[in-house]
ZAPASE-796352 format. One record per atom (N, C-alpha, C, O): x, z, y. Coordinates in steps of 0.02 Angstrom, whole numbers, plus 50000, padded with zeros to 5 digits. Atoms other than C-alpha are relative to their C-alpha. Layout:
XZY/...
END
This chain:
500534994950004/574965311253530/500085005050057/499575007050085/499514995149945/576035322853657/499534997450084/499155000350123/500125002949940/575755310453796/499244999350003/499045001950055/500545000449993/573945306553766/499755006750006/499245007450040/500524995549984/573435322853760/500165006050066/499855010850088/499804997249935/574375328853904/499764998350060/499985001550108/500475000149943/573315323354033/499355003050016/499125004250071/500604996550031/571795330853953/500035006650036/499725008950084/499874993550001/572495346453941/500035001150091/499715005650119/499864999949935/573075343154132/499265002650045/499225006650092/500575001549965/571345340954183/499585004149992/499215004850040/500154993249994/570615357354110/500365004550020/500135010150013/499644996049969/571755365454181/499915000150076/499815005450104/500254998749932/571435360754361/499385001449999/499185004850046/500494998049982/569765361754317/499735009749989/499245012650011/500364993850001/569705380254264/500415003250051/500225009050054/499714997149930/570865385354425/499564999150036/499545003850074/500295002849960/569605376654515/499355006049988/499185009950032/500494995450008/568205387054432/500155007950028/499775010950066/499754993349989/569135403754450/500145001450060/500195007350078/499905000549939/569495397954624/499245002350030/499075007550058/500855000249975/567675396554670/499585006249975/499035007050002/500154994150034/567305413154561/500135004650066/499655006550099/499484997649972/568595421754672/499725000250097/499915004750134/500085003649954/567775412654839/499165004050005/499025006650059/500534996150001/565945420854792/499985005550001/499625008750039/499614990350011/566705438254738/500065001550053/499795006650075/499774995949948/567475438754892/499514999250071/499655002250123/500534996249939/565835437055015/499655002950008/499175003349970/500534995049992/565035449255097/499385001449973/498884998149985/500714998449997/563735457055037/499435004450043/499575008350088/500415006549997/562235453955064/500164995250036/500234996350096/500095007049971/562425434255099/499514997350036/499574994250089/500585002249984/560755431055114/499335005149992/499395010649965/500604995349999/558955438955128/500015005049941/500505003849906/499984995850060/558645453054986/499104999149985/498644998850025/500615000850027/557135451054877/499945005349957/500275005549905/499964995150032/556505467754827/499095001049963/498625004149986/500374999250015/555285464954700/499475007649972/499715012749949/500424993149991/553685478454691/499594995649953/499314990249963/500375001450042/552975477754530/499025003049991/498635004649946/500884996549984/551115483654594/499724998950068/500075001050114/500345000349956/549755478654725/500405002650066/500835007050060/499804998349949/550225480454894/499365004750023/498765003850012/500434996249967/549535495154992/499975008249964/499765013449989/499864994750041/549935507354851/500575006550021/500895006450073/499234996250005/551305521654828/500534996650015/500814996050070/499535004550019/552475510954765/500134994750061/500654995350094/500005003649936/552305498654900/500265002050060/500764999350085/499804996249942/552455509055043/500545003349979/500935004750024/499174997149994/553955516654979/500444994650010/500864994950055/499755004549980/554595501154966/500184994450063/500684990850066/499935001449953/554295494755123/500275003650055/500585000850100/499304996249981/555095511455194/500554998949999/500944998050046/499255001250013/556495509355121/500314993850000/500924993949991/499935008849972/556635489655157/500094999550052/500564995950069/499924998949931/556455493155323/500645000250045/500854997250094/499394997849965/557945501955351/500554996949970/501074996050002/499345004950023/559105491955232/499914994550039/500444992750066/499835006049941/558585476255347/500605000750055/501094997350073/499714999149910/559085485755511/501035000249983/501454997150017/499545000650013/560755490755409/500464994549969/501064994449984/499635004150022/561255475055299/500164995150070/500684992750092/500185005849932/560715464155454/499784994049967/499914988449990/500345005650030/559695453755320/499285003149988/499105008749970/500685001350022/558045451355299/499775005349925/499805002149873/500394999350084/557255463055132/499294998250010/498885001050047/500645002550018/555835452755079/499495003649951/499735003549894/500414996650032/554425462255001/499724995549942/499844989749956/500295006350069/553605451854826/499815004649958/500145008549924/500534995950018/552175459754772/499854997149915/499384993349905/500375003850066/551995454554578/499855005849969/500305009749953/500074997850029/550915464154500/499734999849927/499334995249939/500435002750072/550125462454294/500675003549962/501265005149970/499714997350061/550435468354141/500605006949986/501105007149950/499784994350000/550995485354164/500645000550024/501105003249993/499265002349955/552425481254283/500624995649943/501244995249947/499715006650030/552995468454161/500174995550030/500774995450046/500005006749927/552715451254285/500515004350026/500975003949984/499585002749961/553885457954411/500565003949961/501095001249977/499224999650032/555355467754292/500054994549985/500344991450029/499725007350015/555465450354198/500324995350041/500634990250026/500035008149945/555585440954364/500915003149999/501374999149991/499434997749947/557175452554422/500424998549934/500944995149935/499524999650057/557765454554233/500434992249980/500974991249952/499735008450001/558065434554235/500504998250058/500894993750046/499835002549947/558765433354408/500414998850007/500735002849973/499104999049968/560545428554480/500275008250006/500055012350046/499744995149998/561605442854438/500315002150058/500755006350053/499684999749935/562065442754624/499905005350052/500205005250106/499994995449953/561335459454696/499484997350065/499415000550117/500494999149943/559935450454803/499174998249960/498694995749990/500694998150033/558405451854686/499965006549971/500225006649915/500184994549999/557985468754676/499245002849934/498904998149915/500474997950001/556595479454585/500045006650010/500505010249991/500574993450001/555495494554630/499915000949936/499474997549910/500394998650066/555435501854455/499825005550007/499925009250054/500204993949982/554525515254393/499715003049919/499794999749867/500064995150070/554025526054242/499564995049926/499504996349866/500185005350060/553215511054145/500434995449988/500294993349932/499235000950037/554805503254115/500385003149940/500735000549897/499644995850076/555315518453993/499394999049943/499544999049883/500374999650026/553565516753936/500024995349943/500084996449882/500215008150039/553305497853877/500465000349956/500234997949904/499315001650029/555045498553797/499705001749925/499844997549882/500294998750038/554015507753660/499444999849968/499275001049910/500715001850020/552315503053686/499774994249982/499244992349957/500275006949997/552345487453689/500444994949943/501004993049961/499765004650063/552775475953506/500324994750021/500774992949982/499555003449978/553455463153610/499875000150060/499285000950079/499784999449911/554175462953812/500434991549990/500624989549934/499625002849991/555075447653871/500694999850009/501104995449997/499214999549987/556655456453932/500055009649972/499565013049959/499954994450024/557295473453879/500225003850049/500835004150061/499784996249938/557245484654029/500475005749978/500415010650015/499404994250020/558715496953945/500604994649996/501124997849987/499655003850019/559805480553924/500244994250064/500804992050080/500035005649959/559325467854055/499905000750065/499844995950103/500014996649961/559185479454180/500585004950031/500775009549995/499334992949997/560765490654288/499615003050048/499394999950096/500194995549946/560045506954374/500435001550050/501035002750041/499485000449934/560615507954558/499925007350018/500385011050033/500014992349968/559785524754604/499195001750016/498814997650042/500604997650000/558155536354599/499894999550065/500365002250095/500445000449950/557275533754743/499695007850021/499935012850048/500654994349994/555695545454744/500035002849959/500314999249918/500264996050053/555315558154622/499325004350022/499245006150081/500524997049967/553655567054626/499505002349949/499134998249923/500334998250049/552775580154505/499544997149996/499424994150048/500684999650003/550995576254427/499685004950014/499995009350043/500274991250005/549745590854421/499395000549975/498964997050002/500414997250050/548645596054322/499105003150031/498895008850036/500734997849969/546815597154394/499584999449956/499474994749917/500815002150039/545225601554319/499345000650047/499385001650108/500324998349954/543425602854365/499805008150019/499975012449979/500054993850021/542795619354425/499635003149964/499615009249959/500554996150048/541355620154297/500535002549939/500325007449909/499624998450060/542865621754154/500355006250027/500775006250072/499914991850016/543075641654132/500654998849985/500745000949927/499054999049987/545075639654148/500195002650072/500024999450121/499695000249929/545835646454294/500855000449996/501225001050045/499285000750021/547595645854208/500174994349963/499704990449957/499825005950048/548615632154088/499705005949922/499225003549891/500144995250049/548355647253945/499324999449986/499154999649927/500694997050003/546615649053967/499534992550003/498924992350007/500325007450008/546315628253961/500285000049919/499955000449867/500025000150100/547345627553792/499425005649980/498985003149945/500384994250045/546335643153737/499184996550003/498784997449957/500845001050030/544555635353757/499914989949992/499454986449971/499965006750065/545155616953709/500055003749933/499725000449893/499974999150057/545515627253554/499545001849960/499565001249899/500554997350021/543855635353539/499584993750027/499064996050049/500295003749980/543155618653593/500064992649978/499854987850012/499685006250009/543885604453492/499784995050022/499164995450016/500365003850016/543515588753530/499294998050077/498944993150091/500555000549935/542365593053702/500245001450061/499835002750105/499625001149964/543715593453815/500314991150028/500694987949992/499905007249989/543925575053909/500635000950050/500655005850087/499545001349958/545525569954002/500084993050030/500294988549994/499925005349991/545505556454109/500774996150020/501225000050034/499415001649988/547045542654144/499904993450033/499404990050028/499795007949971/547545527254232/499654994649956/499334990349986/499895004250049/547325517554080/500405001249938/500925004449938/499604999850053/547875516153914/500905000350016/501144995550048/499405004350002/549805517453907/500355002050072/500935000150085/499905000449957/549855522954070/500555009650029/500475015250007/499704992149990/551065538554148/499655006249991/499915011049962/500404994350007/549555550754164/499794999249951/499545004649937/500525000250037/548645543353998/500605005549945/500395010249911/499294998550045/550505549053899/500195006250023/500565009149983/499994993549967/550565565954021/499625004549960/499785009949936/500674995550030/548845571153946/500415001149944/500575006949931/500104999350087/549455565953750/500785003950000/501005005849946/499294992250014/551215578553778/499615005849992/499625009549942/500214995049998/550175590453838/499495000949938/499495006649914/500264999850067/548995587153681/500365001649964/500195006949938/499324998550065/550575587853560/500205006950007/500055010649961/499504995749978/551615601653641/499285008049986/499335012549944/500464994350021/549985614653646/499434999949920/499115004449891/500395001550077/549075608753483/499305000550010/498925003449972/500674999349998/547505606553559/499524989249968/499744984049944/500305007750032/546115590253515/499494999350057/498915001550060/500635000849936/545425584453692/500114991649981/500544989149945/500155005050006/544695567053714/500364995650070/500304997150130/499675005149931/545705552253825/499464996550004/499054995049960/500585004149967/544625543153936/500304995150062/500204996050122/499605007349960/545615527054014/499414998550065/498814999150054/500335003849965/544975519954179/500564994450050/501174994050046/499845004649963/545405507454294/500505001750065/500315000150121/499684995549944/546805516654407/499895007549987/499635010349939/500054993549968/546885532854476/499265000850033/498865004550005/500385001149974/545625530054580/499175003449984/498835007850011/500814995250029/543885532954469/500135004249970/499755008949960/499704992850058/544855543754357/499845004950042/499405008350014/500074995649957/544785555754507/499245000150024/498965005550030/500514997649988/543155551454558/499445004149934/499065008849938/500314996550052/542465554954390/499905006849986/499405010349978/499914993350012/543235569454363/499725006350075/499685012450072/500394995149943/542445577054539/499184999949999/498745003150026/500905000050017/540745571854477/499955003249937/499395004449915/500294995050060/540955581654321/500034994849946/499844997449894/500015004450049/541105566754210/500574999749934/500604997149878/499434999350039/542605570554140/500415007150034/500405008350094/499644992749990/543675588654143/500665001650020/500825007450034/499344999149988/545375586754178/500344994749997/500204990049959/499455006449986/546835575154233/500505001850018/500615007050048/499384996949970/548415575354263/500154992950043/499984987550019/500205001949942/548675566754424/500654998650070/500765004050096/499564999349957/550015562654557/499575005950063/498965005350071/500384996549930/549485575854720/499654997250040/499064998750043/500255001749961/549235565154851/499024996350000/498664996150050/500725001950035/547395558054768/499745006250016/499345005950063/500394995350001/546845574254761/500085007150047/499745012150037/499744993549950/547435587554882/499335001550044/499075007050046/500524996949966/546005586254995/499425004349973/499065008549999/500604997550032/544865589454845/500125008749982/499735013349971/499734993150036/545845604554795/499935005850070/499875011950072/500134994849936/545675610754976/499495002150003/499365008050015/500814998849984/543955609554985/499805004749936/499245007249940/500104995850053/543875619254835/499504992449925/499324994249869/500555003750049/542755602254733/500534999249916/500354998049858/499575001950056/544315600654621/500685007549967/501055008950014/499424994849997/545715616954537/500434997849969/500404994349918/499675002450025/547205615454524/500535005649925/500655011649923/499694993450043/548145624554379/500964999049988/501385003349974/499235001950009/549935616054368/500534995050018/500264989550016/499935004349980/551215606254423/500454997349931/500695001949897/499455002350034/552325595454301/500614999749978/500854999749921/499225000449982/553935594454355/500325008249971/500035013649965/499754993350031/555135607354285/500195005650041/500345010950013/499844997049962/555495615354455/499044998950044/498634994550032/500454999249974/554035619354560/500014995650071/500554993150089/500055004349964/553335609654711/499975003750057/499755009450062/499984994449933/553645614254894/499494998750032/499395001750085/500715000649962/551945607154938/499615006149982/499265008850026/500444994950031/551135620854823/500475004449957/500585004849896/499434994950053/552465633854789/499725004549978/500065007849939/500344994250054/551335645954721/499534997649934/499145000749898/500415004450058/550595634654599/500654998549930/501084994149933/499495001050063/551675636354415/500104993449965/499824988049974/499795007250037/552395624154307/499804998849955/499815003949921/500114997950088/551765619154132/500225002849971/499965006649930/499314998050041/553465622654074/499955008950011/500085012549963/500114992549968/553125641254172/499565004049959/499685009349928/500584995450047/551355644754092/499964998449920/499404998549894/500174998450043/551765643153927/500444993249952/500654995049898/499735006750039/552575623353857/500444999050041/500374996550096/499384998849970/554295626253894/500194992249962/500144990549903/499665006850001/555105607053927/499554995950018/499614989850013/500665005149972/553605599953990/500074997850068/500105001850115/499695001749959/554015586954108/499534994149992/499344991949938/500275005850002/553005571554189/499954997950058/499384998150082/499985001349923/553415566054356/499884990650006/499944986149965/500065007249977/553115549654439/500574999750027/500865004550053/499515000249952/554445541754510/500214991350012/499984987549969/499725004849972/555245526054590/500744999149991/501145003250014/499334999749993/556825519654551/500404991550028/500054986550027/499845009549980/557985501354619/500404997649941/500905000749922/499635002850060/558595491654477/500364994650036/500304993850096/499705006949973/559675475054495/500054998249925/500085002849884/499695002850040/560055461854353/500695004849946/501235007449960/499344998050041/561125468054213/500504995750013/500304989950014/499545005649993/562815458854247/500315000950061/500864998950080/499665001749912/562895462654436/500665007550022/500735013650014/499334999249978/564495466254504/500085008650028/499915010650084/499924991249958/564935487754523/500174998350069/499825002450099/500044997349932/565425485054715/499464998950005/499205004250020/500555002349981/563775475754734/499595007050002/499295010150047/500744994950011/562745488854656/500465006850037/500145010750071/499614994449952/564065501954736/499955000850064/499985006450088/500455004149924/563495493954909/499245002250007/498995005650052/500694999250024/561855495354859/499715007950025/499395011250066/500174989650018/561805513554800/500155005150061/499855009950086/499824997549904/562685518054968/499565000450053/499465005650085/500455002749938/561615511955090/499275005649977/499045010650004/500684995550031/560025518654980/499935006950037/499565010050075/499934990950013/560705535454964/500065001450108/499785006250135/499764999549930/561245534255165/499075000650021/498765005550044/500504997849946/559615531555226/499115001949942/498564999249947/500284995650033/558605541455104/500085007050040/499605011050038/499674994049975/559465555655197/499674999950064/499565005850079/500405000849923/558555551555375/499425003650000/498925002949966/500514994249974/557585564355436/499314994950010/498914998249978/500315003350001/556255550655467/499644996049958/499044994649962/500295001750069/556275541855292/499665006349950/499165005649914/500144995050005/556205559355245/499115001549987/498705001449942/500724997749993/554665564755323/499504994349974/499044996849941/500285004750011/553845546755292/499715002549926/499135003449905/500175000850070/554085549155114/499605007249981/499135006649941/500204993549992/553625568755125/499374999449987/499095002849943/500764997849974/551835564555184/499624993649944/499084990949956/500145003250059/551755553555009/499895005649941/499545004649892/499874996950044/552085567454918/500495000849975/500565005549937/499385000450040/553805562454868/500625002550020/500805002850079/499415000249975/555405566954858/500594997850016/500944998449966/499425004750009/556965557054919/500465001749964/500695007349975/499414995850041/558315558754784/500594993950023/500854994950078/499635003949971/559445543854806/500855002749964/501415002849990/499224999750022/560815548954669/500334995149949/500054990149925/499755005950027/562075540354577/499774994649972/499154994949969/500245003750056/561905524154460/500195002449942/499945000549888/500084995950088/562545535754320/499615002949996/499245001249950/500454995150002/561525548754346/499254996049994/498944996249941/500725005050012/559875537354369/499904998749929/499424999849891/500135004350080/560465528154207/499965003849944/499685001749893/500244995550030/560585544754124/499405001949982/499275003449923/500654997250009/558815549454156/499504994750010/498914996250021/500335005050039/558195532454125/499954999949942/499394998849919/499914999150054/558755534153973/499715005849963/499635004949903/500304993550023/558045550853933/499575001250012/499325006449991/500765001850003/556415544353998/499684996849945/499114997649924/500255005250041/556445531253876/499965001749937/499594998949896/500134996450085/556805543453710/499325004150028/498835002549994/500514996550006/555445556553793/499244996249990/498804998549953/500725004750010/553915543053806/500074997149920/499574998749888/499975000250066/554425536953629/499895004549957/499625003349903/500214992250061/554275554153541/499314999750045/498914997950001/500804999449980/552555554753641/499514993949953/499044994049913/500455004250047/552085538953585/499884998849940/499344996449921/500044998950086/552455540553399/499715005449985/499325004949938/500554996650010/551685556853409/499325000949994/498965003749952/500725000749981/550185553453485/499584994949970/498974994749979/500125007350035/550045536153375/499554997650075/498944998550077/500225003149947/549735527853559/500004995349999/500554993250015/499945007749997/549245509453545/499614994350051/499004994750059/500365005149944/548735495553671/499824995049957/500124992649909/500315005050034/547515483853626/500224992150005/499914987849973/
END
């Protein structure tokens, strides 16, 4: 029995040296090996896009590989997290995520992969308040004085959004919860008509990334009353915060962040996060991203995964509040 099964045994044995060898043999090459595939879960030509291709740019010139751009967009940046959340845990499939990631986790009755699980955060990218525009026929010229005649107005107050489900549609329903007012959501197809609507008077208020609307706000066709973010914006530093005029913790920024595969290797994503954060810092990516509206942040993968995480409880208390459901 000894002898027969001593060859056996022999033979897993070279074979898991052999494996551990070849483990050992991958571990130890450079990274990046090969091209980087940094999937962009939205249309090309967008925000999102162009940041991404910024910042692709310059990881090429530095890895000395190729980052390939892969535009999948559908289902509320579903299609391309799934693609990355499946991928070789190897650090060269990438995603562009971004604030519908914390979203879906709650909105959505079933996802294919669990972006808090199947997902490791490498590092915030962009960050970049919303803001709060109405038209100028609505008798507000403050956040105070919009709750105060939604309150004397139930019900005849319209807010437009992206879409159901969407960062600005879930901006509006805080700001519904948090002031106790009863305005009406009005979903469209993007940003895009939401804004035009709302400059034709069709609808009263949005909350809004800047760059959409700045010219309108110059020209006086659009006002603005607030920005989001809990610190004020250096595009419009005299313009207050929600949290300022009155709904203290009120917070709703857009932002961009790089995920990799759950599984992949801390130098990898330590490599990664380096480089990011390195040329995030360039006076050039800088300004690029500046004249987006955004800001480069480019900090840790704890810190990211922190306030991933504390994206993903704040959109959940929104959405159970607000009873928010996709059709």
């Amino acid at each position: 029995m000894g002898r027969r099964g001593g060859p056996r045994i022999l033979t897993k044995l070279i074979a898991a040296v052999a494996l551990a060898s070849a483990f050992h043999v991958v571990a130890a090459q450079p990274y990046p090996a090969r091209p980087l595939r940094l999937v962009v879960p939205f249309p090309p030509g967008g925000s999102a896009d162009t940041v991404a291709r910024i910042v692709g740019q310059k990881l090429s010139q530095n890895f000395a590989q190729q980052v390939v751009i892969d535009n999948r967009p559908g289902a509320g940046t579903i299609v391309g997290g799934d693609i990355v959340a499946k991928a070789a845990p190897d650090g060269h499939t990438l995603l562009l995520g971004s604030v519908g990631l914390t979203i879906n986790i709650t909105l959505m009755s079933k996802l294919p992969f669990d972006p808090s699980k199947d997902l490791a955060p490498v590092t915030l990218v962009t960050s970049a308040p919303n803001i709060l525009v109405v038209h100028p026929g609505v008798a507000a010229a403050s956040v105070p004085e919009l709750i105060a005649l939604a309150k004397a107005r139930p019900r005849q107050l319209n807010f437009g959004s992206a879409g159901t489900g969407s960062g600005n549609h879930l901006a509006g329903e805080m700001f519904k919860v948090m002031a106790g007012i009863n305005i009406v959501h009005v979903p469209y197809k993007g940003d895009a008509p939401a804004v035009t609507e709302l400059v034709s008077g069709q609808i009263q208020m949005l909350f809004v990334g800047l760059a959409p609307v700045l010219a309108y706000i110059k020209a006086g066709r659009l006002r603005a009353l607030a920005v989001t973010s809990l610190a004020r914006s250096s595009l419009l530093p005299e313009l207050p915060t929600v949290a300022e005029a009155g709904l203290s913790g009120f917070e709703s920024n857009t932002w961009a962040g790089l995920f990799v595969p759950a599984g992949t290797r801390k130098p990898v994503v330590d490599k990664l996060h380096a480089e990011v954060a390195r040329t995030l810092k360039l006076a050039d990516v800088k300004e690029k991203l500046a004249s987006l509206a955004f800001d480069a942040i480019g900090n840790s993968p704890q810190e990211f995964g922190q306030y991933f995480r504390s994206e993903i409880a704040k959109w959940a208390r929104v959405i159970r509040q607000a009873n928010v459901r996709v059709e």
